[in-house]
N, CA, C and O atoms as a CHARMM CRD file, in Angstrom:
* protein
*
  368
    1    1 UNK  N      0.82100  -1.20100   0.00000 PROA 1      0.00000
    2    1 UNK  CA     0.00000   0.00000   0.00000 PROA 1      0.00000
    3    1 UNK  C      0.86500   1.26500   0.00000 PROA 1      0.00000
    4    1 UNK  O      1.86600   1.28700   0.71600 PROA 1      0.00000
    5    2 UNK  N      0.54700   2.30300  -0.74800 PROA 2      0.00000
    6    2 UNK  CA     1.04300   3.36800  -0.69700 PROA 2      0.00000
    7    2 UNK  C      1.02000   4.73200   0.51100 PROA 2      0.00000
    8    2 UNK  O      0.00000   5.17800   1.03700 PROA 2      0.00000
    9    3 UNK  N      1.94100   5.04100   0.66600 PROA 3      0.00000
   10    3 UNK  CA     2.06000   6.00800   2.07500 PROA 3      0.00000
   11    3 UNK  C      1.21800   4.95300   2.69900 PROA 3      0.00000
   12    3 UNK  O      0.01700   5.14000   2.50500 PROA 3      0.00000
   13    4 UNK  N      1.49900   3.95300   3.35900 PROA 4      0.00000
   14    4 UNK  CA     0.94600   3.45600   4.34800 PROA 4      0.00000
   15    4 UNK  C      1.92000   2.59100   5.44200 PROA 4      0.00000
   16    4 UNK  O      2.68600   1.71100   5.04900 PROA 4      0.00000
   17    5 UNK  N      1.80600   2.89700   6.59600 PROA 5      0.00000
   18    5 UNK  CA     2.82400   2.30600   7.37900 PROA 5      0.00000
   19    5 UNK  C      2.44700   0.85300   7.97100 PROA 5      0.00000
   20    5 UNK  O      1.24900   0.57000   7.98400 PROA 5      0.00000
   21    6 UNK  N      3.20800   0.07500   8.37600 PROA 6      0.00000
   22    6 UNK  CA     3.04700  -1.55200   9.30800 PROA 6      0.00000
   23    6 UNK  C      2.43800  -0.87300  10.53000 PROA 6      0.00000
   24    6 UNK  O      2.44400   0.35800  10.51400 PROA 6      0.00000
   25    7 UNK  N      1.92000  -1.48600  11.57600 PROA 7      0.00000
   26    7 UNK  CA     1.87000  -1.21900  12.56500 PROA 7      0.00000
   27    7 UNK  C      3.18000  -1.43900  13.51400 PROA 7      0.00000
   28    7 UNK  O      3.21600  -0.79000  14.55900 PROA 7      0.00000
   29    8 UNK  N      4.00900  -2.11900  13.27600 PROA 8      0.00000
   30    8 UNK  CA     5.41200  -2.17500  13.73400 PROA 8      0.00000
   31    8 UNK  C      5.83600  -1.21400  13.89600 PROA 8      0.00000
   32    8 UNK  O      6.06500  -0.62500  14.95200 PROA 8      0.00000
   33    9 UNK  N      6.08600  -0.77200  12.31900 PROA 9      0.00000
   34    9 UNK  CA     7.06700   0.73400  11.85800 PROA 9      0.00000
   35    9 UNK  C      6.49700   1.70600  12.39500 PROA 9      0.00000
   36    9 UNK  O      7.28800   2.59500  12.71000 PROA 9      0.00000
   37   10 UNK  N      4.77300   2.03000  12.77900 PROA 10     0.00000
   38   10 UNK  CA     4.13500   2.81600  12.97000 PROA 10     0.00000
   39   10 UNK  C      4.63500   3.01700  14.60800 PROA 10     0.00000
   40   10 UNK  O      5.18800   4.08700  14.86300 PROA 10     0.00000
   41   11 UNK  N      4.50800   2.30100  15.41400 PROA 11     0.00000
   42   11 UNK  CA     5.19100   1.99500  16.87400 PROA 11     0.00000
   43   11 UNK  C      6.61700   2.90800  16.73000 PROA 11     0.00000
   44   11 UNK  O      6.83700   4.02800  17.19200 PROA 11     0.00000
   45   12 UNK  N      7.43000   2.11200  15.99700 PROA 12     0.00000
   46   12 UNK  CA     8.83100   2.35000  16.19900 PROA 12     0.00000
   47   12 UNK  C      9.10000   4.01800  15.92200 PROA 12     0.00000
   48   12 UNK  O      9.58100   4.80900  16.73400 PROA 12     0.00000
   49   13 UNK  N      8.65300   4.30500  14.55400 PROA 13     0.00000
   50   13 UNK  CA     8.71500   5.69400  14.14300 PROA 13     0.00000
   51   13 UNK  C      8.09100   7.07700  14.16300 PROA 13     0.00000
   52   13 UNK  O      8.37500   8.10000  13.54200 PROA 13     0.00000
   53   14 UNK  N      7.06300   6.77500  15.15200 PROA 14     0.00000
   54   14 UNK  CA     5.90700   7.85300  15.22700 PROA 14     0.00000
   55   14 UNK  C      5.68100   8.32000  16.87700 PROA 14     0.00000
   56   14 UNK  O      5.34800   9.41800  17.32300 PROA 14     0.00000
   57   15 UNK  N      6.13500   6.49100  17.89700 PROA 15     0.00000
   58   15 UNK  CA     6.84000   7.11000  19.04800 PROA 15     0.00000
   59   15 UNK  C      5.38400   6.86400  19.57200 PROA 15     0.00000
   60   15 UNK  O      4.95600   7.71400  20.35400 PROA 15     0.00000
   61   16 UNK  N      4.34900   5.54200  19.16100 PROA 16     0.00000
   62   16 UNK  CA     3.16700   5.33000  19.56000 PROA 16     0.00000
   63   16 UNK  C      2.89600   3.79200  20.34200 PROA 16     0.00000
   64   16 UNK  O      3.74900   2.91200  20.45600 PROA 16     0.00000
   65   17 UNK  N      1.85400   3.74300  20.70900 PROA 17     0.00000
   66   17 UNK  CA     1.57500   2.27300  21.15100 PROA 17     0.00000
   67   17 UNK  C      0.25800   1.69500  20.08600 PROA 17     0.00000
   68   17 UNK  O     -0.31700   2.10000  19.07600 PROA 17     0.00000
   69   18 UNK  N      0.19400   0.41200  21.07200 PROA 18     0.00000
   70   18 UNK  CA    -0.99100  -0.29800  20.56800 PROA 18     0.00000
   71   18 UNK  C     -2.06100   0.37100  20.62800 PROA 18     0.00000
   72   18 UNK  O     -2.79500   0.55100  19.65600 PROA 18     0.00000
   73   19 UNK  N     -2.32400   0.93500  22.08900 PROA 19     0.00000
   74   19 UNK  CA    -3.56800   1.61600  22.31800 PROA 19     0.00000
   75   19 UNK  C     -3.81000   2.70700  21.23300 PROA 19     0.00000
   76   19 UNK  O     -4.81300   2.83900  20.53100 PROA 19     0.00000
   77   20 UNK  N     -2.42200   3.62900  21.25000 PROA 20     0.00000
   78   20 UNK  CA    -2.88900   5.03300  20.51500 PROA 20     0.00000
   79   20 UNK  C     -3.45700   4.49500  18.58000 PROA 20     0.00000
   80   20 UNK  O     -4.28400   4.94800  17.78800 PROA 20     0.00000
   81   21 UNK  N     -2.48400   3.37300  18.54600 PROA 21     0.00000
   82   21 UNK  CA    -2.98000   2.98100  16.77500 PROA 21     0.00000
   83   21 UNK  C     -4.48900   2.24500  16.85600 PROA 21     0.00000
   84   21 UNK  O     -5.27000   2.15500  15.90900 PROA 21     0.00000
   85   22 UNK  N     -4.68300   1.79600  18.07300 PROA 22     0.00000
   86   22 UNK  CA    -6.45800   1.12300  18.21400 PROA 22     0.00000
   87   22 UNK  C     -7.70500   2.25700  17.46100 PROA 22     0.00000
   88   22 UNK  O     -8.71000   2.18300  16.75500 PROA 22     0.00000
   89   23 UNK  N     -6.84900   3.30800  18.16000 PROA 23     0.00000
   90   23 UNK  CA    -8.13200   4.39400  17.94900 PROA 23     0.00000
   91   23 UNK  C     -7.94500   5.06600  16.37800 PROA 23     0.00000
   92   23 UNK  O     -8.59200   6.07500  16.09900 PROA 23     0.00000
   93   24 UNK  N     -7.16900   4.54300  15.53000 PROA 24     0.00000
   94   24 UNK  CA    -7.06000   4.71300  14.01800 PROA 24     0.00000
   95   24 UNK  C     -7.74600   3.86700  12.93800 PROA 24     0.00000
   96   24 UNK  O     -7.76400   2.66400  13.20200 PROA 24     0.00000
   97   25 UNK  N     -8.27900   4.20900  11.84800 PROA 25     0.00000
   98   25 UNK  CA    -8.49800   3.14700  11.19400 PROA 25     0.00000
   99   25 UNK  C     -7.24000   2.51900  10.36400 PROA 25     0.00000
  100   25 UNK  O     -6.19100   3.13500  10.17900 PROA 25     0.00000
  101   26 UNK  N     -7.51200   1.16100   9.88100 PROA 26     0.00000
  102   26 UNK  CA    -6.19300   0.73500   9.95700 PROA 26     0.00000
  103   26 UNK  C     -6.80600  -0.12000   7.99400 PROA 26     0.00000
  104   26 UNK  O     -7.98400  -0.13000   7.63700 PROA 26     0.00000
  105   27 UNK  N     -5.79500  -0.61300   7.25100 PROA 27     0.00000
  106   27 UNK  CA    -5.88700  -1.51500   6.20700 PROA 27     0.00000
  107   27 UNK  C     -5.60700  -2.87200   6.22800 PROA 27     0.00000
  108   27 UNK  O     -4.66700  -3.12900   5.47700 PROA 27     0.00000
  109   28 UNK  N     -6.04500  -3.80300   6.77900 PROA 28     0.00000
  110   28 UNK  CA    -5.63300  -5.13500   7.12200 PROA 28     0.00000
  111   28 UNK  C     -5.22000  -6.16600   5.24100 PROA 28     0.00000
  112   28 UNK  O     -5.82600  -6.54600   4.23900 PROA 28     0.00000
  113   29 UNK  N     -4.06500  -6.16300   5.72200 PROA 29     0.00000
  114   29 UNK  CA    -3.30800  -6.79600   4.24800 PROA 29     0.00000
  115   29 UNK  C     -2.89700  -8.39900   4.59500 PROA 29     0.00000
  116   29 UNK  O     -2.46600  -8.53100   5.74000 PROA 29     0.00000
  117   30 UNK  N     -2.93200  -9.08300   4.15300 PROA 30     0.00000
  118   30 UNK  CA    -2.72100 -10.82700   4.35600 PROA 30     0.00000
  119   30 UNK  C     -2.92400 -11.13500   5.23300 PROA 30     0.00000
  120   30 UNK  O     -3.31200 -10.15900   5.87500 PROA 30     0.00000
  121   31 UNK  N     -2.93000 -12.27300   6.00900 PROA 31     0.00000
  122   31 UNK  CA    -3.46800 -13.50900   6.87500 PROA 31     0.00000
  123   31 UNK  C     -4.13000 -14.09100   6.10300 PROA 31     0.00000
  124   31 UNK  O     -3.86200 -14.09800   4.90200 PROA 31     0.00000
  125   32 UNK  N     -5.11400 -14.69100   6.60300 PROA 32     0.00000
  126   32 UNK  CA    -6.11600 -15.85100   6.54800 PROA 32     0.00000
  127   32 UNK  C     -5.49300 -17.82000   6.92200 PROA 32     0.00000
  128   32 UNK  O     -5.00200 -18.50900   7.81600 PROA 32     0.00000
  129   33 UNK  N     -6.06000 -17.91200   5.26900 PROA 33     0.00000
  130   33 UNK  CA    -6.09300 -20.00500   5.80000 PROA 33     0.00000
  131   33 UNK  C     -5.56600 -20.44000   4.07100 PROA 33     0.00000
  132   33 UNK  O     -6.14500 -20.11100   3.03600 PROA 33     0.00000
  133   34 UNK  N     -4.59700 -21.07300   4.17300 PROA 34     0.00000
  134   34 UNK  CA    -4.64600 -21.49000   2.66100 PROA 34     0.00000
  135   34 UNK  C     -5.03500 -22.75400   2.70500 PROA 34     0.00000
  136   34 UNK  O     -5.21100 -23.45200   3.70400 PROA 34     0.00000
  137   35 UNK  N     -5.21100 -23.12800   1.16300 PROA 35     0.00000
  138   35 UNK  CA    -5.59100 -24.51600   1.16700 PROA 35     0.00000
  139   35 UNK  C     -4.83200 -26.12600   2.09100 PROA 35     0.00000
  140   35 UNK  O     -3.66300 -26.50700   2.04400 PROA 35     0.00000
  141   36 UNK  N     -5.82000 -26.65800   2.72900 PROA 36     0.00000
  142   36 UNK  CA    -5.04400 -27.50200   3.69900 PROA 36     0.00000
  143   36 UNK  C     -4.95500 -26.88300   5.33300 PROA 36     0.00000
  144   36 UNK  O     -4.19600 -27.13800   6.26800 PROA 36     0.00000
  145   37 UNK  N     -6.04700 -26.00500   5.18500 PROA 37     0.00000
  146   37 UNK  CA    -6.05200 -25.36800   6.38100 PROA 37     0.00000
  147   37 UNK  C     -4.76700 -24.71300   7.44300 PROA 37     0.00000
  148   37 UNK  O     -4.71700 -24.66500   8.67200 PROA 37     0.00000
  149   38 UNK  N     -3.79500 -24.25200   6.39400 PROA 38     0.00000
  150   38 UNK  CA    -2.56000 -24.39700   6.86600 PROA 38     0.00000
  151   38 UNK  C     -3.07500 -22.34000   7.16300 PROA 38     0.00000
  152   38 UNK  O     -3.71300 -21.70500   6.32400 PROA 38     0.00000
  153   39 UNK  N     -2.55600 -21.71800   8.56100 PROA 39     0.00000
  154   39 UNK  CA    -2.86100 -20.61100   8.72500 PROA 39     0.00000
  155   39 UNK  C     -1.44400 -19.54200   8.47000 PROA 39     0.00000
  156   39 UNK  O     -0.29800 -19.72200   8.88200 PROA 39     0.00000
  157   40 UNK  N     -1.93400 -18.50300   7.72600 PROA 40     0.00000
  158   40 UNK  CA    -1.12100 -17.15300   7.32500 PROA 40     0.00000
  159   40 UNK  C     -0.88900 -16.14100   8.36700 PROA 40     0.00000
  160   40 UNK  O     -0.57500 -14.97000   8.15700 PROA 40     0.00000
  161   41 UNK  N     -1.09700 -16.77100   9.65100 PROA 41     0.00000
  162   41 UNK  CA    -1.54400 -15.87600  10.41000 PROA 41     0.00000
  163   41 UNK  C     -2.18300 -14.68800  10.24600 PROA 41     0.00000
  164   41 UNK  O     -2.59600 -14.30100   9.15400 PROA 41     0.00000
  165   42 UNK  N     -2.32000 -13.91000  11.56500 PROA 42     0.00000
  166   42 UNK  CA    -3.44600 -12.32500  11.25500 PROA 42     0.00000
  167   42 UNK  C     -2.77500 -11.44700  10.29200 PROA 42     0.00000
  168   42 UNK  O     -1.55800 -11.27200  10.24000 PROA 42     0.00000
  169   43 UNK  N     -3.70500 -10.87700   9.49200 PROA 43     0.00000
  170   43 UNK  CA    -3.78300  -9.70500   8.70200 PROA 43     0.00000
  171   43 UNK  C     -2.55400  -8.76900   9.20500 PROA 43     0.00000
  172   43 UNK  O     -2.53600  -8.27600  10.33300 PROA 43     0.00000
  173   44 UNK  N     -1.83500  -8.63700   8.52600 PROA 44     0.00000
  174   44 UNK  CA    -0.87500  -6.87700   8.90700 PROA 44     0.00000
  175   44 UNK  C     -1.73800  -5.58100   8.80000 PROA 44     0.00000
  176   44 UNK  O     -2.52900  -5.12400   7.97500 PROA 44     0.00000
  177   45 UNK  N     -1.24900  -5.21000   9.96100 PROA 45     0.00000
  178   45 UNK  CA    -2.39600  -3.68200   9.66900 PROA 45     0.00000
  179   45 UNK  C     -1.65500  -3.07300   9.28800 PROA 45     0.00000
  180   45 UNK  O     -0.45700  -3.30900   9.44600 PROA 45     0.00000
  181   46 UNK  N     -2.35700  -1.56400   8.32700 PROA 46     0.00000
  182   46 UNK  CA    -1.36200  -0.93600   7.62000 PROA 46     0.00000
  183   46 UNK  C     -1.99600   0.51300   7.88800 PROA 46     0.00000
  184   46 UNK  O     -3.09400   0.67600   7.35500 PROA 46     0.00000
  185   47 UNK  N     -1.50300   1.56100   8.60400 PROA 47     0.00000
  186   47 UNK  CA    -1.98000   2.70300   8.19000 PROA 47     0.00000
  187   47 UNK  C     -1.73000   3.84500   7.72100 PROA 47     0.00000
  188   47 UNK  O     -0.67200   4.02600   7.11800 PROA 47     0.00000
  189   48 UNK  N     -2.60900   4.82200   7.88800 PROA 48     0.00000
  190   48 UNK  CA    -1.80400   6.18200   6.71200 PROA 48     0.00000
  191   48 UNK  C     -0.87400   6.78800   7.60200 PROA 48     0.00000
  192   48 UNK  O     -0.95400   6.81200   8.83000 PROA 48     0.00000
  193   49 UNK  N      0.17600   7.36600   6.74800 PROA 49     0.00000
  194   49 UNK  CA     1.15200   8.25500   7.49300 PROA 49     0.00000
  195   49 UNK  C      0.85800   9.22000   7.94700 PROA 49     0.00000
  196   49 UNK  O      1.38000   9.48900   9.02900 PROA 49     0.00000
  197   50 UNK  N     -0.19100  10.27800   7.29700 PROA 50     0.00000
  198   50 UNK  CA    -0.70100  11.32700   7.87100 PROA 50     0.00000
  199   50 UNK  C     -1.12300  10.72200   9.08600 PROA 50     0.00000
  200   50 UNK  O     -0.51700  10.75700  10.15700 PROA 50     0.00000
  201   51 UNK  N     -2.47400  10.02700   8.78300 PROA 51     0.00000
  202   51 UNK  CA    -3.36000   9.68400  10.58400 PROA 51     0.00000
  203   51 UNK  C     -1.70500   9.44200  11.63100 PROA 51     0.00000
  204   51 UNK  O     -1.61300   9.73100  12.82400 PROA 51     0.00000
  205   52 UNK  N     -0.90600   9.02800  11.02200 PROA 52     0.00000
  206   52 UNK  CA     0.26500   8.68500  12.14000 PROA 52     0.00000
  207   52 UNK  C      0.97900  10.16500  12.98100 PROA 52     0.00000
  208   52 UNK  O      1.21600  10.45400  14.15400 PROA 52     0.00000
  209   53 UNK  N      1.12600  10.77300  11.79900 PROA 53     0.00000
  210   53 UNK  CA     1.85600  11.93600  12.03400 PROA 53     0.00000
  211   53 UNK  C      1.11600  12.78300  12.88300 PROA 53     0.00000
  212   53 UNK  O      1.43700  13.16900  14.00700 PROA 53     0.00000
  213   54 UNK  N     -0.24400  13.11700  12.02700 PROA 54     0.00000
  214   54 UNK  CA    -1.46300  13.57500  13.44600 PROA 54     0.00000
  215   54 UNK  C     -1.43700  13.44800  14.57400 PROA 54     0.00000
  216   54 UNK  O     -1.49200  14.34600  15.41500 PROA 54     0.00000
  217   55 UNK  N     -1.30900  11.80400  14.81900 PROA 55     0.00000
  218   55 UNK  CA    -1.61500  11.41600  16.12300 PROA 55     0.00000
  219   55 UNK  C     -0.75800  12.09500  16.91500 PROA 55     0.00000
  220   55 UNK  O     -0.94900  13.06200  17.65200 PROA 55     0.00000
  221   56 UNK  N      0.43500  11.32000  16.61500 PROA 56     0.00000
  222   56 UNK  CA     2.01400  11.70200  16.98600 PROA 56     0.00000
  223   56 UNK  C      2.23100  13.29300  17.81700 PROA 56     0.00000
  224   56 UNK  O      2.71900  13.74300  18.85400 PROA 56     0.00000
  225   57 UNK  N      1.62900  13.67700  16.78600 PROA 57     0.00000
  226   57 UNK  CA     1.83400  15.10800  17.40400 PROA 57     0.00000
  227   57 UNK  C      0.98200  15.36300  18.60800 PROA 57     0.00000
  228   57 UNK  O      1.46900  15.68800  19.69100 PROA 57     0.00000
  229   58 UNK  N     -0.63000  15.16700  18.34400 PROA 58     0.00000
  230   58 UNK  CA    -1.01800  15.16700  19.49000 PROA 58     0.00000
  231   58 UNK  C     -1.12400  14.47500  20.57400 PROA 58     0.00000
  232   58 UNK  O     -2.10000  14.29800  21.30300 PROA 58     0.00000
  233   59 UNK  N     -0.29600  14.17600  20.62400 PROA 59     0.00000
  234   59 UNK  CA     0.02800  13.00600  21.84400 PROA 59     0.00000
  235   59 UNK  C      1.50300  13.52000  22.45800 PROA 59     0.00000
  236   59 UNK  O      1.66900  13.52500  23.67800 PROA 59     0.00000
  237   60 UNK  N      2.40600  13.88700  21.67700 PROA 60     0.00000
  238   60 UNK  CA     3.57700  14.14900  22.00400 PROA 60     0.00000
  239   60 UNK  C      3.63600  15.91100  22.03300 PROA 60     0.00000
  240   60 UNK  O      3.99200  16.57400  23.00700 PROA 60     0.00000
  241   61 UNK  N      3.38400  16.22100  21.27700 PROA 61     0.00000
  242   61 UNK  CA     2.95800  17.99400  20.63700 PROA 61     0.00000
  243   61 UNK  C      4.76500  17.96800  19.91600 PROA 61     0.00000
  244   61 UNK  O      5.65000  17.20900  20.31200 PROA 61     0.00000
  245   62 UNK  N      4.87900  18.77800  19.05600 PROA 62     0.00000
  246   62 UNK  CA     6.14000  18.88000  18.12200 PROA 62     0.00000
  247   62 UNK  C      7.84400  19.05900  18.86800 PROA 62     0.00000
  248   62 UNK  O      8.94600  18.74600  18.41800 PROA 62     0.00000
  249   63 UNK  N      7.33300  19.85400  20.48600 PROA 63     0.00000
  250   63 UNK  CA     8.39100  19.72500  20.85100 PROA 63     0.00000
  251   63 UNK  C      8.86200  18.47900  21.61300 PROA 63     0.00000
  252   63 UNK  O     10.01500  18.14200  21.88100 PROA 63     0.00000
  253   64 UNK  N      7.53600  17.78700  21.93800 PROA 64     0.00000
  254   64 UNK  CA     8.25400  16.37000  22.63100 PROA 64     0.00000
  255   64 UNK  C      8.60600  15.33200  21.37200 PROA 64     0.00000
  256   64 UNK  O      9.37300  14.38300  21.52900 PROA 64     0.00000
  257   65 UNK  N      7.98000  15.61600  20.16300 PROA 65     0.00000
  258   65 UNK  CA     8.62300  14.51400  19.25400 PROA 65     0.00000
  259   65 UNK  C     10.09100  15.34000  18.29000 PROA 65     0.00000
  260   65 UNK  O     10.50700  14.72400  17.30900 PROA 65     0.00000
  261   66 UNK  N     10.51100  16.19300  18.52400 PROA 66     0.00000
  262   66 UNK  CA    11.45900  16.50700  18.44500 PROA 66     0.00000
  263   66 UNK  C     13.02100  16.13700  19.38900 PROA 66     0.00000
  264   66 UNK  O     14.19900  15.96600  19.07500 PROA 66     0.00000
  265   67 UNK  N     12.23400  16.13900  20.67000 PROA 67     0.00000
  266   67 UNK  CA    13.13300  15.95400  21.88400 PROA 67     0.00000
  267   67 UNK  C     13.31600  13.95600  21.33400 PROA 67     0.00000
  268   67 UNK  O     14.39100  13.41800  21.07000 PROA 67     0.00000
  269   68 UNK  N     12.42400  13.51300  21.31600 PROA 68     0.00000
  270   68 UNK  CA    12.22400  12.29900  20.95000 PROA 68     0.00000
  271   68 UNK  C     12.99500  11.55000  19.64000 PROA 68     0.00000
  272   68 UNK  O     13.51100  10.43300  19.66200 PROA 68     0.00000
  273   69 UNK  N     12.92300  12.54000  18.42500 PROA 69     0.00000
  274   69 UNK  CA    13.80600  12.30100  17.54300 PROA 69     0.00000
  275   69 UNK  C     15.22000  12.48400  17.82300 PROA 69     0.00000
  276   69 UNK  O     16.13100  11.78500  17.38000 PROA 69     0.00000
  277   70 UNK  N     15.34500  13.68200  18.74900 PROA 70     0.00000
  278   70 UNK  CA    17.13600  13.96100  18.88500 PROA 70     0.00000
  279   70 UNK  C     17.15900  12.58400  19.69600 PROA 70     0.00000
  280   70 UNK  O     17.58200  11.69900  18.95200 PROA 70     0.00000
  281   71 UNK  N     16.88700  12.16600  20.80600 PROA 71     0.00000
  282   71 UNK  CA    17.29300  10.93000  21.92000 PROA 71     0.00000
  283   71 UNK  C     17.96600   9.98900  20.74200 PROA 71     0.00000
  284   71 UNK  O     19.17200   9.80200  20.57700 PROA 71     0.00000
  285   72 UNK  N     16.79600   9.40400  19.90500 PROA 72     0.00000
  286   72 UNK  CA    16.83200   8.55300  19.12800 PROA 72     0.00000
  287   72 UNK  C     18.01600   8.61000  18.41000 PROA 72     0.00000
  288   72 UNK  O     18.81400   7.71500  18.69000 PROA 72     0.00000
  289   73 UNK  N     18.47200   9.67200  17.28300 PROA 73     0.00000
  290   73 UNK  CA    19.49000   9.91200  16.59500 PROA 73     0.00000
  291   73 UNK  C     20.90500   9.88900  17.88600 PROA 73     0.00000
  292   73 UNK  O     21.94200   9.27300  17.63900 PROA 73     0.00000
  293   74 UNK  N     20.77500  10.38200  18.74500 PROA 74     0.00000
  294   74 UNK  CA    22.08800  10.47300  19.31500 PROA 74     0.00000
  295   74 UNK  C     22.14400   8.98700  20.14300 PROA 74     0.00000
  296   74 UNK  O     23.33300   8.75100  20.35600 PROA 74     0.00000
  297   75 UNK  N     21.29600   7.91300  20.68000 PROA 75     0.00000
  298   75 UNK  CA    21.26000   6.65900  20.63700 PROA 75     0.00000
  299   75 UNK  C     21.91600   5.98500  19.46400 PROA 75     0.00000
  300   75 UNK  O     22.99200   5.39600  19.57700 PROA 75     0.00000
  301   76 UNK  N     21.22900   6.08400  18.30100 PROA 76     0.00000
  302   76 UNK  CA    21.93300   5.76500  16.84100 PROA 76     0.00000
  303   76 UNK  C     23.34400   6.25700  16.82900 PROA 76     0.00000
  304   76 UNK  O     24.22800   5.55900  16.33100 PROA 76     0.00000
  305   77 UNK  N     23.55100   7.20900  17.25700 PROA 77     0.00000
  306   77 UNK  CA    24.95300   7.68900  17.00700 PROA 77     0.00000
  307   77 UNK  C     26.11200   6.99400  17.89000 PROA 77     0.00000
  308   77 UNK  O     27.18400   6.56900  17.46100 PROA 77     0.00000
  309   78 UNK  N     25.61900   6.97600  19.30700 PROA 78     0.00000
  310   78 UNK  CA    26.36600   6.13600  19.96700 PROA 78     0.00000
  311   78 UNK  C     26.73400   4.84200  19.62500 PROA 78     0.00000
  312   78 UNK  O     27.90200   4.45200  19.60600 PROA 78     0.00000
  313   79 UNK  N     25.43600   3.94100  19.26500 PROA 79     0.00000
  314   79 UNK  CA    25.64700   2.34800  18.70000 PROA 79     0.00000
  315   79 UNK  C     26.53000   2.65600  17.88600 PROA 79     0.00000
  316   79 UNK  O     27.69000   2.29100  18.07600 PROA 79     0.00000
  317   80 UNK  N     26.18900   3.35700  16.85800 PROA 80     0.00000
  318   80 UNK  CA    27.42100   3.37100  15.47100 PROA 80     0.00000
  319   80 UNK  C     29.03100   3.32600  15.76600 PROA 80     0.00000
  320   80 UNK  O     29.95800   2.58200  15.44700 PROA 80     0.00000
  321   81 UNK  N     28.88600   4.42300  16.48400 PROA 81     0.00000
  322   81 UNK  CA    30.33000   4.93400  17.40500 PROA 81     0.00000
  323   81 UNK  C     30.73900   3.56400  18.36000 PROA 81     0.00000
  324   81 UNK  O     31.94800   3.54800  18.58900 PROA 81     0.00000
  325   82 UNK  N     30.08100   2.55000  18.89400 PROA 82     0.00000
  326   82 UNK  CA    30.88000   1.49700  19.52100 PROA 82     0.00000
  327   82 UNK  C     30.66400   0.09500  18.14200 PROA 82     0.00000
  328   82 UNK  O     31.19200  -1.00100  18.33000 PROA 82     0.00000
  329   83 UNK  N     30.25800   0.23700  17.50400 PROA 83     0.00000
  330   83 UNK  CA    30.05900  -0.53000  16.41400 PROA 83     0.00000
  331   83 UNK  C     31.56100  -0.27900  16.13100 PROA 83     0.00000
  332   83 UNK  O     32.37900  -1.18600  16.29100 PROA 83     0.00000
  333   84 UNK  N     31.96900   1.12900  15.65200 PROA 84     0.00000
  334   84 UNK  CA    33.03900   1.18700  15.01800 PROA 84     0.00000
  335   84 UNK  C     33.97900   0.74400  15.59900 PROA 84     0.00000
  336   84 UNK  O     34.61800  -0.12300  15.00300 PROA 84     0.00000
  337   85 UNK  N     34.38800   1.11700  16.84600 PROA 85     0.00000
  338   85 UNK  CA    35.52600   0.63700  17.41100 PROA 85     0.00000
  339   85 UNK  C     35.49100  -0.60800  17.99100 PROA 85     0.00000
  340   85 UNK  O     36.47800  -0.99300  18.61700 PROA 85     0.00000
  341   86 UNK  N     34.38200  -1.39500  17.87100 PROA 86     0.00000
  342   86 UNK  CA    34.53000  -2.87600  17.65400 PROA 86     0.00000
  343   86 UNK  C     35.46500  -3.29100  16.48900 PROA 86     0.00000
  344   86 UNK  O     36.61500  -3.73100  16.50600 PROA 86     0.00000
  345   87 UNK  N     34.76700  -3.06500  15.65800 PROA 87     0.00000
  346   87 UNK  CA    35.33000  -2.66800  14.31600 PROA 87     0.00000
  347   87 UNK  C     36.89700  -2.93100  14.04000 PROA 87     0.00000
  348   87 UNK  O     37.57100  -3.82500  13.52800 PROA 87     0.00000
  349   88 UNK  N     37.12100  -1.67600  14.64900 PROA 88     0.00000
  350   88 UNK  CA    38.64000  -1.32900  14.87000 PROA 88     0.00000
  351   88 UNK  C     39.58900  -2.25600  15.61300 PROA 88     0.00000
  352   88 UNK  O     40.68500  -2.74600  15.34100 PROA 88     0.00000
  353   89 UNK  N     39.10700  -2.29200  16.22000 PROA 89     0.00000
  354   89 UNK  CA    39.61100  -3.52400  17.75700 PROA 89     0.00000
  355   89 UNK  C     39.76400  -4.34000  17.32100 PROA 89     0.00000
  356   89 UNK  O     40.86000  -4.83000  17.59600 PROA 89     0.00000
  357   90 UNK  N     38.89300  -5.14600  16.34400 PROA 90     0.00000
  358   90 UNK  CA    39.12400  -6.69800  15.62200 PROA 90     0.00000
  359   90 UNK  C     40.21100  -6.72800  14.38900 PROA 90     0.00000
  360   90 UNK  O     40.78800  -7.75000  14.01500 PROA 90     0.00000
  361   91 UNK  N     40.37200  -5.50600  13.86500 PROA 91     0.00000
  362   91 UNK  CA    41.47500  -5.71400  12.88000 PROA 91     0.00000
  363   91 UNK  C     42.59200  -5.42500  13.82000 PROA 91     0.00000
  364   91 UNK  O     43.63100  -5.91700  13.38100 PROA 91     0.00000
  365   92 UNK  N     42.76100  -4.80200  14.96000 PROA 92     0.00000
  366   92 UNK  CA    44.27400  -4.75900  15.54200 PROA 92     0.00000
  367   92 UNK  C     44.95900  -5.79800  15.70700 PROA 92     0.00000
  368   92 UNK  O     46.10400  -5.71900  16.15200 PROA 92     0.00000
């Protein structure tokens, strides 16, 4: 689906829960039963990025998902930064 997020990604990148994506409408894409009764498990929900971004904000308001994005990036930055000198360490 287009502009449409997992509910995973939607969690991870928008800085939401289960509860807050409950109250969204959502696009349910595969699951079911194939032949042989063998199960696909549940449907992936999929929703829009806007409704995400919306939420996001009002739940967080722009300066807490800002504060929220820097944590994140400078988390990322750290892993990278001991990644590397793992890195380093193993070729010495």
């Amino acid at each position: 689906p287009y502009d449409m997020v997992s509910s995973a990604e939607a969690k991870k990148e928008y800085f939401l829960t289960a509860r807050d994506l409950a109250t969204l409408f959502y696009e349910p894409v595969g699951g079911g039963f194939l032949p042989g009764l063998i199960s696909t498990g549940p449907p992936t929900k999929w929703y829009a990025h806007s409704h995400l971004v919306n939420l996001s904000l009002r739940k967080h308001g722009t300066a807490g998902v800002v504060k929220k994005l820097e944590a994140r990036n400078k988390r990322d930055e750290k892993k990278r930064m001991k990644e590397e000198e793992a890195e380093q360490a193993r070729q010495r």
